[in-house]
C-alpha positions as CSV (number, residue, x, y, z in Angstrom):
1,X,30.0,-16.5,-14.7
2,X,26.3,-15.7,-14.4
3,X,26.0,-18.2,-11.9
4,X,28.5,-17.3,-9.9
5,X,27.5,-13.5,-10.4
6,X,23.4,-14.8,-9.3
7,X,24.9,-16.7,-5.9
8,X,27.0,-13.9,-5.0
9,X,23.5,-11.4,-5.2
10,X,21.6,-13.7,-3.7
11,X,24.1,-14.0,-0.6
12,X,24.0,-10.2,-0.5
13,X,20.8,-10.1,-0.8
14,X,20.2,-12.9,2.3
15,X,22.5,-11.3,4.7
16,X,21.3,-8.0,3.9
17,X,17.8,-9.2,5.1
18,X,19.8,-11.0,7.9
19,X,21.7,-8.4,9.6
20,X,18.4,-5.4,8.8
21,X,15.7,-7.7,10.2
22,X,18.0,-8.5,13.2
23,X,18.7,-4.7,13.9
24,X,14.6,-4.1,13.8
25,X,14.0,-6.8,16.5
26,X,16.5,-5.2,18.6
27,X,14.5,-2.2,18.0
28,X,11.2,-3.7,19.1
29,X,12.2,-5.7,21.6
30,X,13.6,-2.4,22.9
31,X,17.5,-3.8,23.3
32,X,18.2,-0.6,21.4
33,X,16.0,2.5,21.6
34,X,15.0,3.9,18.4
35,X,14.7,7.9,18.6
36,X,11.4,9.3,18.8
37,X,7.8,8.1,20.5
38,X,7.5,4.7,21.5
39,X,6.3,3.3,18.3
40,X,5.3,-0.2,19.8
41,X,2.5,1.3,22.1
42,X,0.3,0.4,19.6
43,X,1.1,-3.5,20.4
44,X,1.6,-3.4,24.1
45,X,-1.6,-1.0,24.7
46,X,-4.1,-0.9,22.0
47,X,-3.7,-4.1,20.1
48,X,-3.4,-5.9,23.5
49,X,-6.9,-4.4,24.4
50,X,-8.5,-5.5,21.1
51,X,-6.8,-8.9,22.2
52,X,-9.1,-8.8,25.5
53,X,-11.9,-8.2,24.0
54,X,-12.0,-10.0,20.7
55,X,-11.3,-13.2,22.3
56,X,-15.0,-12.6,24.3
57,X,-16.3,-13.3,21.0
58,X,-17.4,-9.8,19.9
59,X,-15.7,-6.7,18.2
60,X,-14.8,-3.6,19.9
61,X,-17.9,-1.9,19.0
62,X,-17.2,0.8,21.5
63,X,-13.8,1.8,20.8
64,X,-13.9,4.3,18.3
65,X,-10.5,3.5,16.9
66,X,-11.1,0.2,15.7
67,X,-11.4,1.0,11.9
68,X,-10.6,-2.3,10.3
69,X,-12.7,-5.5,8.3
70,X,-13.7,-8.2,10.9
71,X,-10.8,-10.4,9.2
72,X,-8.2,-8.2,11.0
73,X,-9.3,-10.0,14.4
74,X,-7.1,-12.6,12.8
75,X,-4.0,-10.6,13.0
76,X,-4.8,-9.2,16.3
77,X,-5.5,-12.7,18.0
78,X,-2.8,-14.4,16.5
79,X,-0.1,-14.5,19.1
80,X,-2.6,-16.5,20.6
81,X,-1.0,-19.0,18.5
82,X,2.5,-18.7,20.6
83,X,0.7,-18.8,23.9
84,X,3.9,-19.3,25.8
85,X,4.9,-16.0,25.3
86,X,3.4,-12.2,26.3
87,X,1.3,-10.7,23.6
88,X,3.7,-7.9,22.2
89,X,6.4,-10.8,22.2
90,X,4.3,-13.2,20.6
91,X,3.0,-10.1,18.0
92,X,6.3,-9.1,17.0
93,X,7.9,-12.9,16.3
94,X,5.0,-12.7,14.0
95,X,5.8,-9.9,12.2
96,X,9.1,-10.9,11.3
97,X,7.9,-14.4,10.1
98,X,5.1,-12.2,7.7
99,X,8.0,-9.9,6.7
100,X,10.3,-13.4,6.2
101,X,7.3,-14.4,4.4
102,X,7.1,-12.1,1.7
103,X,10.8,-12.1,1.0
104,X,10.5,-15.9,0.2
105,X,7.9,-15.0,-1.9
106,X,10.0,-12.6,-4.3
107,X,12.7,-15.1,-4.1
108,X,10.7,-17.6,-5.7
109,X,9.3,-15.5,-8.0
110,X,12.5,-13.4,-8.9
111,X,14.2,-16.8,-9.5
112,X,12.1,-18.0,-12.1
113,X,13.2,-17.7,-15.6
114,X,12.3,-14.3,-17.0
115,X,12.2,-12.4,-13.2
116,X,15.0,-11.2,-11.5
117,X,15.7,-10.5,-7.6
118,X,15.5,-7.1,-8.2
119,X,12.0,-6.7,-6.5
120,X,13.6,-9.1,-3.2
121,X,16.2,-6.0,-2.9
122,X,13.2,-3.1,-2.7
123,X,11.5,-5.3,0.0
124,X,14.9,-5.6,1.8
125,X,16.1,-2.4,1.9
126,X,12.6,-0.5,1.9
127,X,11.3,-2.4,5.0
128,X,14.2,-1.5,8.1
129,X,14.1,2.5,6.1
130,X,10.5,2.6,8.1
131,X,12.2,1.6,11.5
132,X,11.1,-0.2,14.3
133,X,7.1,0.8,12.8
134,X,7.0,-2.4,10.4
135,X,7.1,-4.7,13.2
136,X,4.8,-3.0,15.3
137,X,1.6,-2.9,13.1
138,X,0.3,-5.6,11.6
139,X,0.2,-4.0,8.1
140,X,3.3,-6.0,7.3
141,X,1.0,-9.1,7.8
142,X,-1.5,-7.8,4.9
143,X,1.0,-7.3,3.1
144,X,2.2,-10.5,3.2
145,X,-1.3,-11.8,1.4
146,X,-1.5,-8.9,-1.2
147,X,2.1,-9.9,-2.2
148,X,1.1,-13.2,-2.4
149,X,-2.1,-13.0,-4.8
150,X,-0.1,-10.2,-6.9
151,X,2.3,-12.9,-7.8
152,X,0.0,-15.7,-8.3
153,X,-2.6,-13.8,-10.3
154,X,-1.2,-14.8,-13.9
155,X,-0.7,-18.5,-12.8
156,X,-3.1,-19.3,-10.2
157,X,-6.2,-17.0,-11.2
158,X,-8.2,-18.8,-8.4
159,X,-6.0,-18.5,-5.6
160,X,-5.0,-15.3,-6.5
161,X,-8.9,-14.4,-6.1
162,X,-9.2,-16.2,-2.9
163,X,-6.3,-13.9,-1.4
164,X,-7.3,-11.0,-2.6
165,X,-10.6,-11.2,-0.8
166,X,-9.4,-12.4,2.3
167,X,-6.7,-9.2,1.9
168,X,-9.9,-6.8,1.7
169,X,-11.2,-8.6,4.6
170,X,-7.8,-7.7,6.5
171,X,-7.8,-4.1,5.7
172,X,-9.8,-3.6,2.7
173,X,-6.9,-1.7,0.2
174,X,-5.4,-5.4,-1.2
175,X,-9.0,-4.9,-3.1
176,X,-7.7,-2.8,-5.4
177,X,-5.5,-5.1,-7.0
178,X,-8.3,-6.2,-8.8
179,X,-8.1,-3.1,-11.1
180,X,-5.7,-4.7,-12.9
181,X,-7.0,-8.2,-13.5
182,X,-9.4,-9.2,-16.7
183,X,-10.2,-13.0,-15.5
184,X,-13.5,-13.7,-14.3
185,X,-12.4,-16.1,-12.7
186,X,-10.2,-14.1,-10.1
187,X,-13.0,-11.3,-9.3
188,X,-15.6,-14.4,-9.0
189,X,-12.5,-16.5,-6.4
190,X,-12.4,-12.6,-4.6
191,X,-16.2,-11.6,-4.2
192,X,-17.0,-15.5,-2.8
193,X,-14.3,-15.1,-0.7
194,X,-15.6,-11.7,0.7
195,X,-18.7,-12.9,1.4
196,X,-18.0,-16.3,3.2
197,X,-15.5,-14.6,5.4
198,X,-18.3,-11.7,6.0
199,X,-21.3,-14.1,6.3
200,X,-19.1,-16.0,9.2
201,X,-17.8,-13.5,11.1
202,X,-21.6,-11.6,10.9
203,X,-22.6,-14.6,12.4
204,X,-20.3,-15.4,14.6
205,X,-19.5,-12.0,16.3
206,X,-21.3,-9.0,17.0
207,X,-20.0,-5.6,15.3
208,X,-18.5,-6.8,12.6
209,X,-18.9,-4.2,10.6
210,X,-18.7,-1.2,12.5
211,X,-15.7,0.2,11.8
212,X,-17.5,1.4,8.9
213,X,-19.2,4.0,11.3
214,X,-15.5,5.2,12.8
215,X,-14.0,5.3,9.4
216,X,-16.5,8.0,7.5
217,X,-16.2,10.1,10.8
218,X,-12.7,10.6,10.6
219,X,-10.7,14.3,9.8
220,X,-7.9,15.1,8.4
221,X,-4.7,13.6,10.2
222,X,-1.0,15.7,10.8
223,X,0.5,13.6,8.0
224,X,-1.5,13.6,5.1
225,X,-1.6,15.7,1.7
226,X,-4.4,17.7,2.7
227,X,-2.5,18.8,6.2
228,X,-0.4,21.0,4.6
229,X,-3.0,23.6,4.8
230,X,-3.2,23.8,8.0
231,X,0.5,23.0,9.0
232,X,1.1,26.5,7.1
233,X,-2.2,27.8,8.3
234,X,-1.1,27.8,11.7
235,X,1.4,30.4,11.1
236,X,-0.6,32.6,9.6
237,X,-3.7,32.7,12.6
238,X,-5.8,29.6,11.9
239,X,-7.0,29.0,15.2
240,X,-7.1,25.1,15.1
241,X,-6.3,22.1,17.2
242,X,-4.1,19.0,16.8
243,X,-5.7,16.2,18.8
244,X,-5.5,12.4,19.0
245,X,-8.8,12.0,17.4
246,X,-10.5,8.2,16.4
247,X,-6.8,6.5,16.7
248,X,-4.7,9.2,15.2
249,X,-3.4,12.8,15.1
250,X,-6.0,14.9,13.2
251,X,-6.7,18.7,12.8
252,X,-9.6,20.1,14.3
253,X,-10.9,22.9,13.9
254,X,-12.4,25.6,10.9
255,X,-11.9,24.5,7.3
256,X,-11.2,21.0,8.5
257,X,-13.7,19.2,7.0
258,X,-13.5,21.3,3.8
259,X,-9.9,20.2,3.3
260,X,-11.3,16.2,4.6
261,X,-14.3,16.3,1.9
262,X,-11.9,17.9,-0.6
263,X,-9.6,15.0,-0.2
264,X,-12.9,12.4,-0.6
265,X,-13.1,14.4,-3.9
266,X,-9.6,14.0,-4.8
267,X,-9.6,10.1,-4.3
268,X,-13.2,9.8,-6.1
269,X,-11.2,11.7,-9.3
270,X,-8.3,9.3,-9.0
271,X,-10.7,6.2,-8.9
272,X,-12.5,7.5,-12.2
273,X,-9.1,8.0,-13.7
274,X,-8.4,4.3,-12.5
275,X,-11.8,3.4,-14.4
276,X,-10.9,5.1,-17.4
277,X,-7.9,3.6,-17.7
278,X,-9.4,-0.2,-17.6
279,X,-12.0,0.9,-19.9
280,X,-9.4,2.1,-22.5
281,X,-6.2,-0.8,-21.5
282,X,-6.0,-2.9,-24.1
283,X,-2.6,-4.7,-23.8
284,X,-2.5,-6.8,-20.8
285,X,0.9,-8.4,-19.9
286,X,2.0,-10.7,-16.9
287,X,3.1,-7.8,-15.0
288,X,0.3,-5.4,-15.5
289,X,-2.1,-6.4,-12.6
290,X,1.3,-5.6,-10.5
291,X,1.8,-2.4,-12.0
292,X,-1.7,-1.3,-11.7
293,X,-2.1,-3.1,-8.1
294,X,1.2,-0.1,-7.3
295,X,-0.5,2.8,-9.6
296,X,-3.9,2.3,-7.3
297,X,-2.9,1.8,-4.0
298,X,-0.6,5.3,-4.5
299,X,-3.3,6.8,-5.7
300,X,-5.4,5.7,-2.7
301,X,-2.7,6.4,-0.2
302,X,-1.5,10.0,-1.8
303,X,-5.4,11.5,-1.8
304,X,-6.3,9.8,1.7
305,X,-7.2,11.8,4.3
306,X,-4.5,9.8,6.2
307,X,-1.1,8.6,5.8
308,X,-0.2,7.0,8.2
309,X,3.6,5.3,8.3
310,X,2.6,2.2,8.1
311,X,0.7,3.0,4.9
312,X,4.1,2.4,3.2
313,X,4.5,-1.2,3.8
314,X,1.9,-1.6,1.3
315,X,3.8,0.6,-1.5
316,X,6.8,-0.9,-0.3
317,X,5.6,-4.7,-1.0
318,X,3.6,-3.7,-4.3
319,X,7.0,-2.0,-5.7
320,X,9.0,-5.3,-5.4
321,X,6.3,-7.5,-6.2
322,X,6.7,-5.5,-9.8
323,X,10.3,-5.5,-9.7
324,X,10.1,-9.3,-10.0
325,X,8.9,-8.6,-13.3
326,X,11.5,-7.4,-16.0
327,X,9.1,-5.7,-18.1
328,X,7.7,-3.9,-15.2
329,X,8.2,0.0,-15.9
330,X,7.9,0.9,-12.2
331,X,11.0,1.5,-11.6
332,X,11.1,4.9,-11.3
333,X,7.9,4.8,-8.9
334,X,9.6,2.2,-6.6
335,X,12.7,4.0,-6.0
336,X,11.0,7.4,-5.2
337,X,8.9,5.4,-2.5
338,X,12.3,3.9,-1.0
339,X,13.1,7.6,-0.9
340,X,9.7,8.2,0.5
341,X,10.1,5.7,3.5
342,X,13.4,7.0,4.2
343,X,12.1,11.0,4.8
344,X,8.9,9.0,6.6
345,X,10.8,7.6,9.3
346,X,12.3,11.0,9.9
347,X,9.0,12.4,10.1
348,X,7.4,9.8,12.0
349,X,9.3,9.0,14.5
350,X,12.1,10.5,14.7
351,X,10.8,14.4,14.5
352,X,7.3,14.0,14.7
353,X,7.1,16.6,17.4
354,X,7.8,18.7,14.6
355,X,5.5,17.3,12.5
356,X,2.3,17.8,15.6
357,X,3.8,21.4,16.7
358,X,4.2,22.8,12.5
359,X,7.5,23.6,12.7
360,X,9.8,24.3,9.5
361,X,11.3,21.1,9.9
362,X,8.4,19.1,10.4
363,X,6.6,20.6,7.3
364,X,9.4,20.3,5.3
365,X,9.6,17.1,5.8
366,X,6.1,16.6,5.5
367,X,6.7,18.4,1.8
368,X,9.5,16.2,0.3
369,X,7.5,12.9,1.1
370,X,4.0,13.5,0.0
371,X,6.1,15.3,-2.8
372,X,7.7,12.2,-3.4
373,X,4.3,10.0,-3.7
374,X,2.5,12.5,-5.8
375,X,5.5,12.2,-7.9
376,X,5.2,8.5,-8.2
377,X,2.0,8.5,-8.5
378,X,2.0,10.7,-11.6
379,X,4.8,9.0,-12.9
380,X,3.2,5.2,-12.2
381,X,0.2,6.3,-13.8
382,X,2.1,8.1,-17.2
383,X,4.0,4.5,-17.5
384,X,1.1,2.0,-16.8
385,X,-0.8,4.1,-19.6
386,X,1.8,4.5,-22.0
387,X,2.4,0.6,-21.9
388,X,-0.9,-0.3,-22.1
389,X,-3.4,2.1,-23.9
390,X,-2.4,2.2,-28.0
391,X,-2.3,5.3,-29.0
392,X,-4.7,7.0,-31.5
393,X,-4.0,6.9,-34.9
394,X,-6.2,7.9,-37.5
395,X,-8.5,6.0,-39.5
396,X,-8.1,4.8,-43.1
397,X,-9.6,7.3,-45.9
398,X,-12.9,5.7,-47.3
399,X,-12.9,3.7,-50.1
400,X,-14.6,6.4,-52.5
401,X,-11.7,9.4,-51.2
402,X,-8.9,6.8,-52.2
403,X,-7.0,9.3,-54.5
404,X,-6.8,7.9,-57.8
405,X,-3.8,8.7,-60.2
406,X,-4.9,11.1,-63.2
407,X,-4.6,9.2,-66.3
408,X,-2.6,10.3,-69.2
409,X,-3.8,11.9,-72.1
410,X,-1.9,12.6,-75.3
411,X,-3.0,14.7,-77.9
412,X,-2.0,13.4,-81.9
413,X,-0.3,16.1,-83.2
């Protein structure tokens, strides 16, 4: 009966993925228009440029909005390697086979004995809840290798290493799942990896690494925790802009970069919580570099001073990567962020006029998701220390304030 029960989920499961992934081609490929801005301008326009250049042999060190690792000329070349069709065709085929990628993944992993398919079904229902924005970044593609070095980490502590650097070289956030791993032997794989793959590409192309530049000069974008200030603000005088500023929608204006440095804080406080955790964890499982990989990268993504929607792909990947695991305790975490991306593709971009011109419904919605990820963050965070930190109990009394029964006297009468 079990077996029957297992082929009959894993049918679902595969059709699910079928019939979803086929509707989100449609989508790109612009068979079907999906409501809102064109969210595949980023392919066609600005990815297609990088393309142009990169393949001159040099970085963009001019365009202000490229903000990424020198690894992530990978992605952007690679529908170089289907040359028989345009870029954005070539870039989106891609997609899906990164996306089809990670789902084999947490097949084979949620097939083994002692996992369960449970993180396959958050990675097939939480990807098409973005929309048509999944397949036109190539987030989905780092995702992809941070999914893969999360699942490897307990049985393949090298390989697990060597994708986790490569990851950071993509788009730097797959370092964090480090925070949860105690081999040497993973963070040695990682940091070797890091600086091969940075020693080449200094080497080989000019600018590598000046998206470091872009990235500290950047405000605080329409989406983010932080923009709730000034989404109310704006009704009550604040005499601000929202402009498309280094590759996004930012405020500009008075207060901005309080709120921005403010957020800076508020990520530097989560990443000393991070470290006080691992300096107190004592009980390490086979799922706790997942479920601290999950608890960082919210942590990271809730305090930035951008969310962007492709942000979620990440949370998205890292929730069914510990769903695989039945001890995992994120279960609560990964169903609020399925919530989340569900109330992000309203946002973003469906309404996102409202979101740019502050309306009641744009900053509503903007409440309920960040609401959402603050929510699992604080709950991801609760459950990773509760399962791993032993509580304090107190010490034994000293030998020499051991109570000692009073002997018994007796008196002749």
């Amino acid at each position: 009966m079990e077996t029957k029960a297992g082929r009959r989920s894993l049918t679902g499961l595969l059709l699910t993925w079928g019939v979803t992934r086929l509707l989100l081609l449609l989508w790109v490929y612009k068979v079907y228009v999906f409501p809102g801005p064109d969210v595949t301008s980023d392919v066609s326009v600005i990815y297609q440029g990088w393309y142009d250049v990169l393949r001159t042999g040099t970085f963009p060190q001019s365009d202000v909005t490229w903000q990424y690792p020198p690894a992530a000329a990978l992605a952007i070349l690679s529908p170089a390697l289907l040359p028989f069709l345009e870029y954005t065709q070539a870039f989106f085929l891609l997609a899906f086979a990164a996306d089809l990628a990670v789902l084999l993944l947490l097949l084979y992993a949620g097939l083994r004995d002692g996992r369960r398919l449970r993180g396959a079904w958050v990675w097939v229902a939480g990807v098409p809840l973005l929309g048509p924005t999944v397949y036109s970044r190539y987030d989905v593609m780092v995702t992809a290798v941070a999914v893969a070095a999360v699942l490897a980490a307990a049985r393949h502590p090298k390989v697990a290493g060597a994708l986790v650097g490569f990851g950071a070289m993509l788009k730097v956030w797959p370092a964090l799942i480090l925070v949860g791993i105690r081999r040497r032997s993973v963070w040695a794989s990682a940091a070797v990896t890091v600086a091969v793959v940075a020693g080449v590409f200094s080497v080989a192309m000019p600018g590598a690494f000046a998206f470091l530049t872009f990235q500290r000069e950047r405000g605080t974008e329409v989406e983010s925790l932080g923009s709730l200030v000034f989404h109310i603000a704006r009704h009550h005088g604040w005499n601000g802009s929202v402009l498309l500023n280094y590759g996004s929608v930012e405020f500009l204006g008075p207060w901005v970069t309080a709120v921005s440095t403010a957020a800076l804080a508020l990520t530097g406080m989560a990443f000393g919580l991070l470290l006080l955790w691992r300096l107190t964890a004592t009980r390490f499982e086979t799922h706790t570099a997942a479920d601290a990989a999950l608890v960082a990268v919210l942590m990271f993504t809730t305090t930035s001073r951008v969310i962007s929607p492709q942000y979620m792909v990440w949370l998205v990947g890292l929730a069914a990567a510990c769903l695989c695991f039945r001890a995992s305790r994120m279960g609560v975490p990964a169903a609020l962020v399925l919530v989340a991306c569900f109330v992000t593709v309203l946002e973003f971009p469906i309404w996102f006029a409202d979101v740019v011109g502050s309306t009641p419904r744009g900053i509503g919605l903007l409440l309920v998701r960040n609401g959402l990820l603050v929510l699992a963050t604080v709950i991801g965070m609760r459950e990773l220390w509760q399962a791993t930190v032993p509580k304090h109990t107190p010490p034994p009394p000293a030998p020499d304030q051991t109570p000692t029964p009073a002997r018994e006297t007796s008196t002749s009468p």
